[in-house]
N, C-alpha and C positions, 0 to 999 in steps of 0.2 A: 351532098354534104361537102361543105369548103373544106380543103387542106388547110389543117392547121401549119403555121410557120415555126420551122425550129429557132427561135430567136435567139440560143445559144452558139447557134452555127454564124451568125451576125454579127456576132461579141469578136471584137480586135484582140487576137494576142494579149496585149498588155491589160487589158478589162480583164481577159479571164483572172490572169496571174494576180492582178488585184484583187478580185476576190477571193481569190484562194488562199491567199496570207491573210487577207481580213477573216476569215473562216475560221483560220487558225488558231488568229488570236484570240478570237472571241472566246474559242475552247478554252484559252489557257485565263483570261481574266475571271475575274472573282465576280461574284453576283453582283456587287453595287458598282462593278466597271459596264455591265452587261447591262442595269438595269438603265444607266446613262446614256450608252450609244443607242439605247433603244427609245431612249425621250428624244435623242439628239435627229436621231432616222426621222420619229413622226411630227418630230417641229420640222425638218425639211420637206416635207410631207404637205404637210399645212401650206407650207410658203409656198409651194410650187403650184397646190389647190385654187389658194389668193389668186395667184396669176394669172392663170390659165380664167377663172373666173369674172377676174377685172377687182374685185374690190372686196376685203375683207367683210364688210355692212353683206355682201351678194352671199359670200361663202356662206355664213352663219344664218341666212335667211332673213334679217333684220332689213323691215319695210325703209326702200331708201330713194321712193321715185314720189314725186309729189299727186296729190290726188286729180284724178282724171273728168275736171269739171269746168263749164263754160262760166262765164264773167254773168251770164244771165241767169244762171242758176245758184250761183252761190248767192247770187243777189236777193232770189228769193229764200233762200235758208231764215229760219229766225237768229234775231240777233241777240248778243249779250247785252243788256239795259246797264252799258257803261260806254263813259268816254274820258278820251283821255287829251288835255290841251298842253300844251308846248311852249312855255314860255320861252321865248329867247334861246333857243338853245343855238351853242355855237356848233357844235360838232353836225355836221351832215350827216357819218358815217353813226352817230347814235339815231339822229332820226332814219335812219334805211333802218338800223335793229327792232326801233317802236313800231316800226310798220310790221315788222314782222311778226313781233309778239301779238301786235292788233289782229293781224290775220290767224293767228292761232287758237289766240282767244274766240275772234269772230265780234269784236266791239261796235257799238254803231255807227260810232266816229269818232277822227281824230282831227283835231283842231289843231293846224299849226300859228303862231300869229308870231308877229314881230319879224326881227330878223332870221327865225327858223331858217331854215333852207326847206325849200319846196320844191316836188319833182317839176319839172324837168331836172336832173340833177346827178352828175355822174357818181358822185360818192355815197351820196344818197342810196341811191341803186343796186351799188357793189354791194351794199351791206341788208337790204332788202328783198335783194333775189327773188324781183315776179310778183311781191306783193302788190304793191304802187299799185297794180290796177286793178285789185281785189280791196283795199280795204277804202272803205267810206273819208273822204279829208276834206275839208276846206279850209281857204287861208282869212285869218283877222287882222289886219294891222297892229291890236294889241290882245294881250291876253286879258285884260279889263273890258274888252268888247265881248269876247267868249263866252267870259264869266256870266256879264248882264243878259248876254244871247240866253245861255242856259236859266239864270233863275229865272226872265222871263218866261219860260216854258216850266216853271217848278220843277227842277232836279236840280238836286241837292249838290253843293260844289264841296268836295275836300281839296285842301293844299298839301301835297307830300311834302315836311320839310323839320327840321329840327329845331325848334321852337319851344320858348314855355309855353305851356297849354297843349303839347303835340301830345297825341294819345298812339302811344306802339298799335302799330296796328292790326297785332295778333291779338288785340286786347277789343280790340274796336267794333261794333255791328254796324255793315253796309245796311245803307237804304238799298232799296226795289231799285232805283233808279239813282245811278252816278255820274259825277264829274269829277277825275282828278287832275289838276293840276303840278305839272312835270315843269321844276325851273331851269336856270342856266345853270351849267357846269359849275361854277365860280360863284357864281352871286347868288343863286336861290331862286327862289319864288318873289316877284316885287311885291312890293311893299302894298301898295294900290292893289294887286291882284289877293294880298293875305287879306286883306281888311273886308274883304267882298263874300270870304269864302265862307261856309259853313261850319268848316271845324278843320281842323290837322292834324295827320296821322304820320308819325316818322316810323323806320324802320332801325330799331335798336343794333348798332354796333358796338364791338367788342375790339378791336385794335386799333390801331394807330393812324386812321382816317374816321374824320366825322361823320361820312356818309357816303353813300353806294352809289357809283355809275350812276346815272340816271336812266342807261337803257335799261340795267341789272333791276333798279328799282323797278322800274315800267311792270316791267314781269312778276315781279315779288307779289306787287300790289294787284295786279292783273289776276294771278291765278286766289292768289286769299279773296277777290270779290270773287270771282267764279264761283268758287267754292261756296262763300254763302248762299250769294243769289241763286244757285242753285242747287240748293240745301233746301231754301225757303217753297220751290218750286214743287217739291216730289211730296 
């Protein structure tokens, strides 16, 4: 059997004395001084758990490592019967976020055309983190090619955009099979590209901007098709 260690034999002089006044005091404070140093002890408690551990997400057990699967298996996973095209966007770092939401969703592809930024692409990437070479993308020169690309194949196009005729689109029933169209920051969905499409679905705001991110959008709309298309499925 191990000798236990006196770990009070260990303790400097000045430790002890420290606690001994702290002892003291404790005696002489009132219940809600006693009940605070006692939150105060188990949040230092906590912090030093964090640390020792690496990261708050690890301490509380909250999944925070990406899933453990090859480019050839997620390929064959099925996919969600939507896509999502990319008009014009200026921001790189919003298309690294659509890529992301794409892989979360699991879409079947994303269309970038125009001036999109396409990976190879540093900013892109920062905000993507590892999707790029899981989610489905090819490039069009315009989002009017997409569009013809997709009705050719009969799937249905919406345009996300704030318009008369746009239908909220917690109001809306997805088709089996989708296309949304995602415009530029500034300018919207072109003109050419609204005239092509099936129908338009905005996302209802309540303050002092007309309309949402377009990554924040990506996601809104992304998770409400889920949601049906796989409502319609069970």
């Amino acid at each position: 059997m191990r000798n236990r260690i006196n770990r009070t034999s260990l303790t400097s002089p000045a430790r002890l004395t420290e606690r001994t006044n702290r002892a003291k005091l404790t005696k002489r404070a009132s219940p809600a001084s006693r009940a605070r140093w006692t939150e105060q002890a188990n949040l230092t408690k906590l912090a030093k758990s964090i640390r020792r551990t690496g990261d708050m997400e690890t301490n509380f057990e909250v999944r925070s490592f990406d899933a453990e699967i090859t480019k050839e298996a997620y390929d064959r996973l099925p996919k969600l019967p939507l896509y999502f095209v990319l008009d014009n966007l200026r921001s790189a770092f919003n298309v690294g976020s659509i890529f992301r939401t794409c892989d979360i969703l699991r879409v079947t592809s994303l269309f970038l055309c125009g001036y999109t930024a396409c990976p190879p692409h540093t900013k892109l990437e920062k905000t993507a983190l590892g999707t790029v070479d899981y989610v489905p993308w090819r490039y069009f020169e315009s989002a009017v090619d997409a569009v013809d690309y997709l009705r050719d194949r009969n799937i249905a196009v919406w345009a996300a955009e704030t318009a008369s005729g746009s239908v909220p689109y917690d109001e809306a029933e997805f088709p089996d099979e989708l296309a949304i169209v995602l415009g530029n920051e500034a300018l919207g969905v072109s003109r050419d590209v609204l005239e092509r499409c099936d129908g338009m679905v905005e996302i209802p705001t309540r303050g002092y901007k007309n309309s949402l991110n377009v990554a924040s959008a990506c996601a809104v709309l992304g998770f409400k098709a889920l949601e049906q298309m796989e409502g319609k499925s069970k």
